[in-house]
C-alpha positions as CSV (number, residue, x, y, z in Angstrom):
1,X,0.0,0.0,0.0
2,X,1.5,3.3,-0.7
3,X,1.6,6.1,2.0
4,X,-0.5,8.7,1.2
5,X,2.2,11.3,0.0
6,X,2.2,8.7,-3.0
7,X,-1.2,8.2,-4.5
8,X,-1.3,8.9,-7.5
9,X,-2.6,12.2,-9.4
10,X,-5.8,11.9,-10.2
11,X,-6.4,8.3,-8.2
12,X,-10.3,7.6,-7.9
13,X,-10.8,7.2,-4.5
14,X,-13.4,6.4,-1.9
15,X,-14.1,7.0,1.7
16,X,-15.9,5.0,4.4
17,X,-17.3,6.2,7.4
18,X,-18.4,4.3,10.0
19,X,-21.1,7.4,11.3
20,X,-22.9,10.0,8.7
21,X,-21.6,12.7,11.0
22,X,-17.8,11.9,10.5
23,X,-17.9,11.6,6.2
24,X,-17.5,15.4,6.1
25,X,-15.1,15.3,8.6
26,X,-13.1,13.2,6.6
27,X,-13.8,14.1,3.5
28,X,-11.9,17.5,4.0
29,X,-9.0,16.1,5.9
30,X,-8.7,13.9,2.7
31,X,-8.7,16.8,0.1
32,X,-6.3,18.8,2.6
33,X,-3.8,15.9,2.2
34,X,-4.7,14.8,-1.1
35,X,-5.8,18.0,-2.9
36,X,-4.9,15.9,-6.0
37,X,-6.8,13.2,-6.3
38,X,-10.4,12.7,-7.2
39,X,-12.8,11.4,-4.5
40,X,-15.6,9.8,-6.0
41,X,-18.1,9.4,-3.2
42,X,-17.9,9.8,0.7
43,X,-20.2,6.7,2.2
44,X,-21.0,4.8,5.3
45,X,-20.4,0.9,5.8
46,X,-24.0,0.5,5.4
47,X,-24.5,2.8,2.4
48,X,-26.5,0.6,-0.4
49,X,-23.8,2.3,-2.8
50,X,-21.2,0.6,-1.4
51,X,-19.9,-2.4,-3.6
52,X,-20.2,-0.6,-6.4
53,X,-17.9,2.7,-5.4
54,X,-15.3,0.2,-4.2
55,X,-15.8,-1.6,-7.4
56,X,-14.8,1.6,-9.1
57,X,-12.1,2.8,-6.3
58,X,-8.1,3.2,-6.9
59,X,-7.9,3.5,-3.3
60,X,-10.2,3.2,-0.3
61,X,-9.7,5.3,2.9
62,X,-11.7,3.7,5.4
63,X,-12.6,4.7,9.1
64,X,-10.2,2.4,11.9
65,X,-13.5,0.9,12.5
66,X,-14.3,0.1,9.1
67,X,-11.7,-2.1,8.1
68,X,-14.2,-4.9,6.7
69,X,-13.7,-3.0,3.3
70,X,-10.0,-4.1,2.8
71,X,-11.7,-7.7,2.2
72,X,-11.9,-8.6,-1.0
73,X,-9.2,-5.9,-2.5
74,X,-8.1,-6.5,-6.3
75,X,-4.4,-6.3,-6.6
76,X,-4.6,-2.7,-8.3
77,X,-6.4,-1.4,-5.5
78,X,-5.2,-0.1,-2.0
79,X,-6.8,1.0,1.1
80,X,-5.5,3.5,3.6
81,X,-6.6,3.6,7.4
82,X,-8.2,6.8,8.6
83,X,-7.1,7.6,12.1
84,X,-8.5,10.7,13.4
85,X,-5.4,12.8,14.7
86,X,-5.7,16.7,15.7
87,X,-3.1,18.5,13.9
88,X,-0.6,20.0,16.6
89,X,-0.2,23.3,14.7
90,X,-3.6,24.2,15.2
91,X,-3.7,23.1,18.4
92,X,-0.6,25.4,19.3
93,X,-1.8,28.6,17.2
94,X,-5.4,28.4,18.1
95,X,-6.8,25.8,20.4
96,X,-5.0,26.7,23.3
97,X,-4.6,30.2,23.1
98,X,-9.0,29.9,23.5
99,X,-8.3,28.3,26.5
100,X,-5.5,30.4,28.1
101,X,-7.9,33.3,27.3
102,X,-11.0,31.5,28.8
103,X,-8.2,30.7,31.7
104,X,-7.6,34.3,32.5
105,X,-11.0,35.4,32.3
106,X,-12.0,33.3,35.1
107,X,-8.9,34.1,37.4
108,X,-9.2,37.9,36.4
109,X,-5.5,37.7,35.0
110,X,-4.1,39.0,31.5
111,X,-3.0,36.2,28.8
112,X,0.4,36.9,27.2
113,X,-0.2,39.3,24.1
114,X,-3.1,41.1,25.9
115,X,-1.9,44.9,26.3
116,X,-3.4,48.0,27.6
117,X,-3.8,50.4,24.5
């Protein structure tokens, strides 16, 4: 299986969800890391779609919980896990500044970058 810095240009792919509420979720943390490829449909494991979008699939990406779809994989196809992971840099630059901020507010202190004008 090829990591996912090497799918091809233009690979058909397909994600699985195992929850409705996560296919968005996933389906833009796929096109932030694979910008280049083209994702054919965004389903659930129990999506009467199913067999045929992994029928037409280069590569599946499938929820850690949905790993059922990796049975029956021709040899031209691949499937990539899904692991939900929160990206550090936006955890740094905007996450936990919030909270500092919320912090302060409640203990009546100023946050670092919060001047008197």
């Amino acid at each position: 299986m090829p990591p996912v810095w090497q799918v091809e240009p233009g690979a058909r792919v397909v994600l699985v969800s195992t929850k409705p509420q996560l296919v968005l979720q996933m389906r833009a943390e796929a096109l932030r890391f694979l910008p280049h490829v083209e994702i054919l449909q965004s389903l659930t494991l129990d999506d009467p779609q199913l067999g045929t979008a992994l029928a037409e699939a280069q590569v599946i990406i499938h929820a850690a919980r949905a790993g059922q779809v990796r049975d029956g994989l021709r040899p031209d196809q691949s499937a990539i896990e899904y692991r939900y992971t929160p990206d550090l840099g936006v955890l740094r630059k905007d996450i936990l500044p919030r909270i500092e901020a919320l912090r302060a507010r409640r203990t009546g202190r100023e946050t670092p970058g919060e001047g008197h004008e």
